[in-house]
C-alpha positions in Angstrom: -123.9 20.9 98.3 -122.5 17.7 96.9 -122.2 15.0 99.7 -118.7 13.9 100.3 -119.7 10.3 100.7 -121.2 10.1 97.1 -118.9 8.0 96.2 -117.8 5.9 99.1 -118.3 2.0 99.3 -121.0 1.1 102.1 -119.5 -2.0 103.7 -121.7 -4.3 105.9 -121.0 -4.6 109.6 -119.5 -8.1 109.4 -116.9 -6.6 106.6 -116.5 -3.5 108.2 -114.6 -4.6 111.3 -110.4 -4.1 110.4 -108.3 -7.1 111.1 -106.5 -7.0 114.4 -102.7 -6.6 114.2 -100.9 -8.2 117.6 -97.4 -6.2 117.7 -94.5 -8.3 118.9 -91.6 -6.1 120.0 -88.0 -5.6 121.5 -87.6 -5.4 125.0 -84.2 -3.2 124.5 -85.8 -1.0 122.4 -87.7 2.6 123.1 -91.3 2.0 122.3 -91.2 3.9 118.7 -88.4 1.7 117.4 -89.3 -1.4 119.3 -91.6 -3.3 117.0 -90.3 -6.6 115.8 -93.3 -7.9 113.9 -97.0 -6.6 113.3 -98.8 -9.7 112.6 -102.4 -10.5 111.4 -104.9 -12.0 113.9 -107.0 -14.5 112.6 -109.2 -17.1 114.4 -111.6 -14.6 116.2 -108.5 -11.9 116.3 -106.1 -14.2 117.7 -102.9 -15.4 116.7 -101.5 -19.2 117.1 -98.7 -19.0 119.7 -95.9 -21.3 117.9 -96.7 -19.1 114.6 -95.7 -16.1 117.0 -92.6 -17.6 118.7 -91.5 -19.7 115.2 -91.7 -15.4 113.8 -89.7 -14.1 116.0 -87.4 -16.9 116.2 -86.9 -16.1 112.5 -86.3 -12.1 112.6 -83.7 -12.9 115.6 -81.4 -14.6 113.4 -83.1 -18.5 114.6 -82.7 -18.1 117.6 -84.3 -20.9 119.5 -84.3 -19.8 123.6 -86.2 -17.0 123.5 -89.9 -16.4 124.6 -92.8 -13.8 124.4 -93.7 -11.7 127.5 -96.4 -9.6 128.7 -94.9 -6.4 129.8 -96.6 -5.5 133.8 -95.0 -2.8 136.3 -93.8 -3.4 139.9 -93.2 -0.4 142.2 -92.8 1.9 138.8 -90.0 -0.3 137.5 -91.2 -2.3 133.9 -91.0 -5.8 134.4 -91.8 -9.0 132.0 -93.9 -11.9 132.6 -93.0 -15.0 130.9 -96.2 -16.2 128.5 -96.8 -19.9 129.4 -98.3 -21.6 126.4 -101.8 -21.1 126.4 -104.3 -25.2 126.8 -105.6 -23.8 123.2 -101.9 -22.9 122.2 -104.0 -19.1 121.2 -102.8 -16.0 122.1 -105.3 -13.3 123.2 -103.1 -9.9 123.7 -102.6 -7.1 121.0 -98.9 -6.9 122.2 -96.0 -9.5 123.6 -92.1 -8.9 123.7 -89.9 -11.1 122.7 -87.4 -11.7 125.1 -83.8 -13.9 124.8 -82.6 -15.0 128.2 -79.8 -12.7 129.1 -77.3 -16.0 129.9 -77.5 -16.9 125.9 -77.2 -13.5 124.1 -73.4 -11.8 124.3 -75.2 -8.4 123.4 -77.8 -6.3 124.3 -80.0 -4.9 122.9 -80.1 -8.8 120.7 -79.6 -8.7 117.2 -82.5 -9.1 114.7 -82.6 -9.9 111.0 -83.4 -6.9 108.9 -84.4 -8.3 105.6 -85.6 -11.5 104.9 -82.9 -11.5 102.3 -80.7 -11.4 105.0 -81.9 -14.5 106.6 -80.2 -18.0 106.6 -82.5 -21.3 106.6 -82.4 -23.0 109.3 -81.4 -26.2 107.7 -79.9 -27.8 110.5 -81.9 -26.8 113.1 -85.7 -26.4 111.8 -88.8 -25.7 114.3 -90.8 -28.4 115.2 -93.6 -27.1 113.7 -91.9 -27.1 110.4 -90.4 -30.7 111.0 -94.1 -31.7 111.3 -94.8 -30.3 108.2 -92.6 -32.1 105.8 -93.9 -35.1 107.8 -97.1 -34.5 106.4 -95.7 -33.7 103.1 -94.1 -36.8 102.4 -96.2 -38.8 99.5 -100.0 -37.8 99.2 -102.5 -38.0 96.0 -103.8 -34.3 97.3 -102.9 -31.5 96.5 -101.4 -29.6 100.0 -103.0 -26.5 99.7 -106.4 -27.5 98.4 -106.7 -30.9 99.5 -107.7 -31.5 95.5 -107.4 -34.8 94.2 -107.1 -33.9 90.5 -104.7 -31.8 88.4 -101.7 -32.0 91.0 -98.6 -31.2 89.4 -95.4 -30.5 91.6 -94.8 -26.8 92.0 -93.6 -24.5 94.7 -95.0 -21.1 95.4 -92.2 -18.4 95.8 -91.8 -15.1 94.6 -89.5 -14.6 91.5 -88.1 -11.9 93.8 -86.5 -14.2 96.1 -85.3 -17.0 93.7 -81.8 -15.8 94.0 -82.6 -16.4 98.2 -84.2 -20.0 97.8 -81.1 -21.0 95.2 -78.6 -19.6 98.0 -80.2 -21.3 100.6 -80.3 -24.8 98.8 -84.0 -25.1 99.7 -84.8 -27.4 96.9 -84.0 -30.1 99.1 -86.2 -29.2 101.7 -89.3 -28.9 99.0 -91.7 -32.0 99.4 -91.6 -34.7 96.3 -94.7 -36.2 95.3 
């Protein structure tokens, strides 16, 4: 008898172990339609906190008052607990909600963005975490990604199949010059 794992790929125990995926999800939502984002866990299996809340400020149309939670239970009832910003600004649970305060959203359950297509830069109103990077952007003899010093021509790194999005969105002008 022929051993079904002839032909499988041995993998060491260091490439072996699956990247964690931390679920964000709607609070409004029953649990098997509630996911918002899945989103890799790097750093140890963690994920940065303003990559988190920047992400879901994007798929909720930019909204900019909204906050992640840790669901807990109170006398049977679900409850959320706000998530302060962690010292390390790392986030350390497989699964937060996104919530928008109820005083600044007209409708429940909130509205979310359902293709990136469908999604409107925030031109006007950019996340500080973006504003810092075209800071950094401005001038430089490196190249951003590599931190080369040789070679650097200008060039942006988009998909052709969202050319017709960038070009909508005007978002040559928020491309660094060098």
């Amino acid at each position: 008898m022929a051993s079904l794992l002839k032909d499988a790929i041995v993998l060491s125990r260091e490439d072996a172990r699956l990247p964690r995926i931390v679920r964000i999800l709607h609070p409004d939502y029953p649990a098997a339609e509630s996911t918002l984002l899945h989103l890799r866990a790097i750093d140890d299996g963690r994920i940065d906190y303003d990559t988190a809340l920047v992400a879901c400020s994007i798929v909720t149309g930019n909204t900019s008052t909204g906050f992640l939670a840790t669901r807990t239970r109170e006398a049977g009832a679900q409850c959320f607990e706000r998530v302060v910003r962690p010292h390390d600004s790392i986030l350390r649970e497989n699964e937060y909600f996104f919530q928008s305060p109820d005083d600044h959203v007209p409708e429940r359950p909130y509205p979310v963005v359902p293709r990136f297509e469908d999604w409107t830069f925030p031109h006007a109103a950019m996340p500080s975490p973006w504003k810092e990077l075209g800071r950094q952007s401005q001038g430089g003899t490196s190249c951003r990604t590599t931190d080369c010093m040789w070679g650097i021509e200008r060039a942006h790194i988009i998909p052709l199949t969202v050319q017709d999005w960038w070009d909508r969105e005007e978002l040559q002008q928020c491309a660094p010059t060098f």
